[in-house]
C-alpha positions as CSV (number, residue, x, y, z in Angstrom):
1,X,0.5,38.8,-0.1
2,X,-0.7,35.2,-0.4
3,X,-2.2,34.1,-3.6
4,X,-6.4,33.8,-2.9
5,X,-7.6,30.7,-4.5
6,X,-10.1,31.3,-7.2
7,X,-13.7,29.7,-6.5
8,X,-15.5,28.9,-9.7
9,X,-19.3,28.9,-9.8
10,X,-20.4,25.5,-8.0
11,X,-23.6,23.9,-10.3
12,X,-26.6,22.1,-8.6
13,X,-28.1,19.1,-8.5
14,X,-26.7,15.7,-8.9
15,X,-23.1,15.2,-10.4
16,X,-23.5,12.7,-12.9
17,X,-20.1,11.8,-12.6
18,X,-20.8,10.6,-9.2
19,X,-23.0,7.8,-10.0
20,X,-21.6,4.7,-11.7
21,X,-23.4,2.2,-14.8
22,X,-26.2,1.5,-12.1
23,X,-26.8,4.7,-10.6
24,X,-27.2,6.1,-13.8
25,X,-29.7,3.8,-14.8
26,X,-31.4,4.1,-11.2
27,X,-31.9,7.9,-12.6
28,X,-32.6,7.4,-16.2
29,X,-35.9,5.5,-14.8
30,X,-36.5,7.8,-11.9
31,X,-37.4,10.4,-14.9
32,X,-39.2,7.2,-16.6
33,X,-37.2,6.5,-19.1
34,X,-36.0,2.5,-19.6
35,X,-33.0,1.1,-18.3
36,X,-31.1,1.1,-21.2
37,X,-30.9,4.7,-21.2
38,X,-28.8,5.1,-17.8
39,X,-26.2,2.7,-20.0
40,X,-26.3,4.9,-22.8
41,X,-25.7,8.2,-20.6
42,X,-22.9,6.1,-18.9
43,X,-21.6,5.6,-22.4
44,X,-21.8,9.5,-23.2
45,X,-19.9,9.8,-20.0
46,X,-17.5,7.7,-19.5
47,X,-17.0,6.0,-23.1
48,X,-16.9,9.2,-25.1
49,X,-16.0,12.0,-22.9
50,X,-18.9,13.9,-23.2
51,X,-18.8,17.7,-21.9
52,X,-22.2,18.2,-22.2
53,X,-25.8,16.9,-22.0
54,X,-26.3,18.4,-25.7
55,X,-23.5,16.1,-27.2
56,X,-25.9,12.9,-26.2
57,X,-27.7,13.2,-29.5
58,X,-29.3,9.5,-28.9
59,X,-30.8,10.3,-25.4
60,X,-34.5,11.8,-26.0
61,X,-34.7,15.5,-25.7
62,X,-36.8,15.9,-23.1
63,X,-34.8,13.5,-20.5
64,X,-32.1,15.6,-21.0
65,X,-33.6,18.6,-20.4
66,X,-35.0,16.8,-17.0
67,X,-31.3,15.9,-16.2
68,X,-30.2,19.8,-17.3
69,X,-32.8,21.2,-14.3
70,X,-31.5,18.0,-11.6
71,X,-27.9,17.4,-12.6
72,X,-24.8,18.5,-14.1
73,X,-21.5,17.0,-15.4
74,X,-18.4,18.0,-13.1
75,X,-15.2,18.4,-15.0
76,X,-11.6,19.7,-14.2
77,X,-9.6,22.1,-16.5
78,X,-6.3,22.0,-17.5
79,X,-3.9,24.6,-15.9
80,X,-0.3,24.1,-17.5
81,X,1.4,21.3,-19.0
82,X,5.0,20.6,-18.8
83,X,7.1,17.9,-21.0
84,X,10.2,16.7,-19.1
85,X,13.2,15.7,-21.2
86,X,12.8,12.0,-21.1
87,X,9.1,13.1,-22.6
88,X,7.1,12.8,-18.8
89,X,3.9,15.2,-18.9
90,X,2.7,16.2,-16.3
91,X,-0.2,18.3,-15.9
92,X,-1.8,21.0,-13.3
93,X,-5.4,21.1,-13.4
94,X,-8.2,23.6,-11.5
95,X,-10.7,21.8,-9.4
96,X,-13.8,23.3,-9.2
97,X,-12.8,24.5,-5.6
98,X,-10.4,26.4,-7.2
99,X,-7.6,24.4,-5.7
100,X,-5.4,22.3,-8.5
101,X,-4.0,19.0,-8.4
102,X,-1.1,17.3,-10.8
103,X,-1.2,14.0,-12.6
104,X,2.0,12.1,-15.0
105,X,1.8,11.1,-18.1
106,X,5.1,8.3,-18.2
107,X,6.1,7.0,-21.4
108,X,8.4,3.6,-21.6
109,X,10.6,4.3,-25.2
110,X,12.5,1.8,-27.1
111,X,14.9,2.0,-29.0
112,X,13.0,3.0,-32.6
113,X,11.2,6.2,-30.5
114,X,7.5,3.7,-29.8
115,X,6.4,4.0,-26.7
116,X,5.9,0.4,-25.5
117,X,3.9,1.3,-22.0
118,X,1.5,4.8,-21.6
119,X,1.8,4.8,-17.5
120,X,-0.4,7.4,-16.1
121,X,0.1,8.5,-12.2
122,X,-3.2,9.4,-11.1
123,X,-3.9,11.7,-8.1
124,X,-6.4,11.1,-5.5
125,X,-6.4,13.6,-2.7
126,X,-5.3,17.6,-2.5
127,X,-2.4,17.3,-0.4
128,X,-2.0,14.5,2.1
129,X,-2.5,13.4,5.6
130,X,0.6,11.2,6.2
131,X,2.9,13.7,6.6
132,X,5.6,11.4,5.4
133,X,8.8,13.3,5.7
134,X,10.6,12.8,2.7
135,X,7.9,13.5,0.3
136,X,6.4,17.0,-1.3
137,X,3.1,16.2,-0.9
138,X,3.1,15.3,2.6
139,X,4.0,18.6,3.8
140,X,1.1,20.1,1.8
141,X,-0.7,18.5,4.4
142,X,-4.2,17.3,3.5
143,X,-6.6,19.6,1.5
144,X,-9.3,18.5,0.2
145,X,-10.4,14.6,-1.5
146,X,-11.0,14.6,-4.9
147,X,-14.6,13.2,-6.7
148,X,-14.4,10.2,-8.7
149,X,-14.8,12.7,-11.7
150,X,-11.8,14.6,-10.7
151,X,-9.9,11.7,-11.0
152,X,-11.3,10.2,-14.2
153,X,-11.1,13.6,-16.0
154,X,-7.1,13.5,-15.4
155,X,-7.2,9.9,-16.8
156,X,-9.1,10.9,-19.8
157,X,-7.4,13.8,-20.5
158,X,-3.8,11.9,-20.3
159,X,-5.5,9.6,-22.0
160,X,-6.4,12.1,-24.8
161,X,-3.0,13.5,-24.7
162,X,-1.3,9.8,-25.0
163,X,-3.0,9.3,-28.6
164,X,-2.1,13.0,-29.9
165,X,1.6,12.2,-28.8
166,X,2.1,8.3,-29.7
167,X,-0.9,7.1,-31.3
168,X,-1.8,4.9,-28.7
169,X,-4.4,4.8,-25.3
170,X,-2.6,5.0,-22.1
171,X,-1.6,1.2,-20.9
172,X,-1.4,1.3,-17.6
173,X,-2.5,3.6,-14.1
174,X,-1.3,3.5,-10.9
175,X,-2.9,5.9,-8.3
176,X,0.9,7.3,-6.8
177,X,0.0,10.7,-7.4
178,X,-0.7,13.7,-4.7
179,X,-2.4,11.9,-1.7
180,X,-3.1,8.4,0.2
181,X,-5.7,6.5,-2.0
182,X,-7.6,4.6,0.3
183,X,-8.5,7.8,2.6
184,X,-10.6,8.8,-0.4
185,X,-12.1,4.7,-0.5
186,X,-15.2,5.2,-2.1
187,X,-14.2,7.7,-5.2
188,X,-11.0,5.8,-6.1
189,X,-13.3,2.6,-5.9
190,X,-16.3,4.2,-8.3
191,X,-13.4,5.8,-10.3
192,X,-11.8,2.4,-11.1
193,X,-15.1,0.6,-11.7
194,X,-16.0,3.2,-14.2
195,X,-12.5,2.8,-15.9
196,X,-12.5,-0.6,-16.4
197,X,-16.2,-0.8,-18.0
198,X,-16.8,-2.5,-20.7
199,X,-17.8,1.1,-22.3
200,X,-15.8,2.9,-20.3
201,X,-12.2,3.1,-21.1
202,X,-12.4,-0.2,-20.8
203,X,-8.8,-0.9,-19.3
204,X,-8.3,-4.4,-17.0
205,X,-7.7,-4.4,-13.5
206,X,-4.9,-5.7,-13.3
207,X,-3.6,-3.0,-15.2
208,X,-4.5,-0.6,-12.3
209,X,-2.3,-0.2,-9.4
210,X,-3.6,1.6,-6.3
211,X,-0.7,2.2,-3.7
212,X,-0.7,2.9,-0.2
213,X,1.1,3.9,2.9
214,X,-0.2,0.9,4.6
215,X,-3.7,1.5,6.2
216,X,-4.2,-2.1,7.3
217,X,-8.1,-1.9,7.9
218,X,-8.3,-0.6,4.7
219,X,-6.3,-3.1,3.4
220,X,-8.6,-6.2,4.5
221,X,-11.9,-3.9,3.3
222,X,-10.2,-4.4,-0.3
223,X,-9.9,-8.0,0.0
224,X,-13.7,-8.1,1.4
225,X,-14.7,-6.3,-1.4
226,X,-12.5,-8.7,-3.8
227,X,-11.4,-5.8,-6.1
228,X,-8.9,-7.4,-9.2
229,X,-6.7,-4.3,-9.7
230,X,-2.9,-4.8,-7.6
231,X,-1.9,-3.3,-4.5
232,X,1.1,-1.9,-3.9
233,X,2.8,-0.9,-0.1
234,X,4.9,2.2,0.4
235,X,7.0,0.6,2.8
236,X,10.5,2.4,2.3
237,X,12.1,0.8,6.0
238,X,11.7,-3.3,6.7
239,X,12.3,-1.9,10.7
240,X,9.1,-0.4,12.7
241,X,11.8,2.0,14.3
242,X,13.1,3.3,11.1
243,X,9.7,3.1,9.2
244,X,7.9,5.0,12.0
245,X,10.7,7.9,11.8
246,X,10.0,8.8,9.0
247,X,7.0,7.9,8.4
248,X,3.7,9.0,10.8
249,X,1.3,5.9,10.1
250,X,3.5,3.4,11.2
251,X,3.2,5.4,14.9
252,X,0.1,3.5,15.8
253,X,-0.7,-0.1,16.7
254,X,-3.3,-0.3,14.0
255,X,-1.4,0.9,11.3
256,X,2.5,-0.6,12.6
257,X,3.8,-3.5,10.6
258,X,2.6,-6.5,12.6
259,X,-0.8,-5.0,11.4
260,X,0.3,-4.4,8.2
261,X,1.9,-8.1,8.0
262,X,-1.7,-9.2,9.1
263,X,-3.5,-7.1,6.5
264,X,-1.4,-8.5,3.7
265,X,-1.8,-11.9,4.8
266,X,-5.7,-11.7,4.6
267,X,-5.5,-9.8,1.3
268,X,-3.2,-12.4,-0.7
269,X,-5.3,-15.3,1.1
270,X,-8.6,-13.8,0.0
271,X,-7.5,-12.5,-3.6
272,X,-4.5,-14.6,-4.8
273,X,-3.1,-11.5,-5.6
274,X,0.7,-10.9,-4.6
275,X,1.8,-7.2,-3.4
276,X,4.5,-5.3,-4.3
277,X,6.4,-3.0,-1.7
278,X,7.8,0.5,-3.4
279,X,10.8,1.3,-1.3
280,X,12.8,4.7,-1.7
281,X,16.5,4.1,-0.9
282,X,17.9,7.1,1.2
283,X,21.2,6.8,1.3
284,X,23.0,6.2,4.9
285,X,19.2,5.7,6.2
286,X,17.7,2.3,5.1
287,X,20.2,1.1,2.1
288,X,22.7,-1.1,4.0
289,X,22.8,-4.9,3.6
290,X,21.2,-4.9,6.8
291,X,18.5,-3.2,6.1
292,X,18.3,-5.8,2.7
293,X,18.3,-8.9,5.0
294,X,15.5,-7.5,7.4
295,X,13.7,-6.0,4.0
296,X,13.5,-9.8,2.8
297,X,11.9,-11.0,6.3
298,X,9.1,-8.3,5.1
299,X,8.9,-9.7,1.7
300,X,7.9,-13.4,2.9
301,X,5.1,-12.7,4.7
302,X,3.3,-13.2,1.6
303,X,3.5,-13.9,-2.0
304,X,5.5,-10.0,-3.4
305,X,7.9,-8.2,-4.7
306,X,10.1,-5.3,-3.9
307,X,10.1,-2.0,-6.4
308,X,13.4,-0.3,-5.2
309,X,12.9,4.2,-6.2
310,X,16.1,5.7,-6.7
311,X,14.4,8.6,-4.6
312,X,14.4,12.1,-6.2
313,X,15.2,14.7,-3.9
314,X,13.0,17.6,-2.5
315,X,15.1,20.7,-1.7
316,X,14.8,21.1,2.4
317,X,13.9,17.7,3.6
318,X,17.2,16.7,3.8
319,X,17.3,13.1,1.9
320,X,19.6,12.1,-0.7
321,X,19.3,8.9,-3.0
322,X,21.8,6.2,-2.4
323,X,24.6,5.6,-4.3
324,X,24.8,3.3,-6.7
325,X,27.2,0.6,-5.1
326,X,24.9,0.5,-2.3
327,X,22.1,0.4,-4.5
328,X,23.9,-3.0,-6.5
329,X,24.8,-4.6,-3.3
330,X,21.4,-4.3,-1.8
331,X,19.9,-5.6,-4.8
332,X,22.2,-8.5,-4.6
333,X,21.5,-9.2,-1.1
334,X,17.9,-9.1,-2.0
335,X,18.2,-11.7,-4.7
336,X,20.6,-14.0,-2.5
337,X,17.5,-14.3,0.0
338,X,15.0,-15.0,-3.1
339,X,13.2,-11.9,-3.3
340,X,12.3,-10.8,-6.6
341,X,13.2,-6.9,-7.0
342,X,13.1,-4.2,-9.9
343,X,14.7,-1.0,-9.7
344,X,12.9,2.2,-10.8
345,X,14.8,5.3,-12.1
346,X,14.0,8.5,-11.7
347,X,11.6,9.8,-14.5
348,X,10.2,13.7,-14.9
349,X,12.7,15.0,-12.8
350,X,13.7,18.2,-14.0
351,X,9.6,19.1,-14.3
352,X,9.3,17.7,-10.6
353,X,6.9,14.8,-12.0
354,X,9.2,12.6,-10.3
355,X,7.9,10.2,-7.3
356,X,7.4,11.9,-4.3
357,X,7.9,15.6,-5.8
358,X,4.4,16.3,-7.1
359,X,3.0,19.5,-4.7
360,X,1.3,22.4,-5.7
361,X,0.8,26.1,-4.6
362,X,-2.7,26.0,-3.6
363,X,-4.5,26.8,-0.9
């Protein structure tokens, strides 16, 4: 018998963790109280972590009990944490829909045992739409999009959990987790703006990577909206036959890579900001010189770079990770044509924390 999801008690009102520094102080003087104390509950919220309205001990108490009757704070919980044995966490948290999501916590050792970077992969979405079909959470399908609470409660708490384990705040977050970021615009946009406050967390932009499959409308709505974190492309095949075999999006005219060339045109234009393309190498599929040669056309449409994934394999969808002579020569091909490339090992693996093995049970 199938596993029902557990529905937890939804509260009423406004979700104060839906409102960013000037919605909050849009409420704070709806109840006629000054400005300042909007910034002082976004401080509570998004500065300190607060779980409650009782914890703001410097807001008056009767605007708090006004916000107790109007509004609520929205929080996840954890579920179950795993530590891989290269020291990746990843964690399942409950939604309030009683569905559950994962995030990463990565850590970058050297050689004394410091961790140099604190990477934490951030999910956006239950599930996904794209149906890519070499990764876990495309065949979830899509479920549900998170709120821009649900996503800064998994920062924070990996955020919490990077200090207990290393002493140190997290460094760095890219949104590569469960689902396509810019189908959930708004809430990874409010998310991020809240994030990088001054009394938020407080973490640059350009420390912030938001990846996507490609949405190319999207894409130029970023650049009109002049946001300073990086983009990166899941591009994974430089061909639109291969790319569009395995993956969906690149099935339709808006969304095929003369669009997506377009796109990223306007956005490096507009922001001055290059991209960088994550490709998975699947071995006997898109890894032959080739495939490098036409990759580097792909790579000069614009100012980028290319992140090669040594892919990490999801028993029954049939892919396997090149192998490692492959890997070298494509790389050298790549750097022959002048394309500046990185190559990203697997990390989390044995906890399936891995890229593109993140999927959960629910419902």
């Amino acid at each position: 018998m199938a596993k029902m999801p557990i529905i937890l008690t939804k509260p009423t009102g406004i979700d104060l963790k839906s409102l960013d520094r000037a919605g909050l102080e849009a409420l704070g003087q709806r109840f006629g109280e000054p400005r300042f104390r909007g910034r002082q509950l976004f401080k509570w919220i998004y500065g300190n972590g607060a779980e409650c309205l009782d914890e703001m001990t410097n807001l008056p108490k009767t605007f708090r009990d006004q916000l107790a009757k109007s509004a609520f704070l929205s929080s996840i919980r954890l579920a179950k944490i795993q530590v891989a044995t290269d020291a990746t966490v990843k964690c399942l948290f409950d939604l309030s829909s009683g569905r559950q999501v994962e995030t990463v916590l990565i850590p970058d050792i050297d050689d004394e045992g410091r961790a140099r970077r604190l990477t934490v992969c951030v999910s956006s979405q239950v599930g996904c739409a794209m149906g890519c079909s070499f990764c876990a959470t495309g065949q979830m399908g899509f479920l549900q999009n998170l709120t821009a609470g649900d996503i800064f409660d998994q920062i924070w708490f990996m955020n919490e959990e990077a200090q207990r384990r290393y002493g140190r705040r997290i460094t760095n977050i890219v949104f590569m987790g469960m689902g396509e970021p810019l189908l959930n615009y708004d809430n990874v946009l409010l998310s991020i703006a809240c994030i990088t406050d001054r009394d938020g967390l407080g973490l640059s932009p350009r420390r912030i990577t938001v990846s996507t499959v490609g949405l190319a409308r999207r894409i130029r709505q970023l650049a009109d909206d002049e946001v300073r974190f990086n983009l990166a492309v899941s591009l994974h095949a430089p061909t639109d036959e291969k790319r569009s075999s395995i993956m969906p999006v690149n099935r339709n005219t808006n969304t095929d890579l003369q669009s997506l060339k377009e796109s990223i045109q306007y956005f490096t234009v507009k922001t001055g900001r290059r991209i960088t393309y994550e490709y998975c190498m699947f071995e006997g599929f898109n890894d032959t010189v080739d495939d490098a040669i036409a990759l580097s056309k792909v790579v000069h449409w614009a100012p980028s770079k290319v992140n090669l994934i040594m892919y990490n394999p999801v028993p029954g969808l049939g892919f396997r990770p090149s192998e490692e002579d492959h890997l070298n020569a494509f790389v050298k091909k790549l750097v022959s044509r002048n394309v500046p490339v990185t190559v990203r090992r697997s990390r989390g693996q044995d906890i399936d924390a891995a890229c593109g093995q993140l999927a959960t049970r629910s419902t």
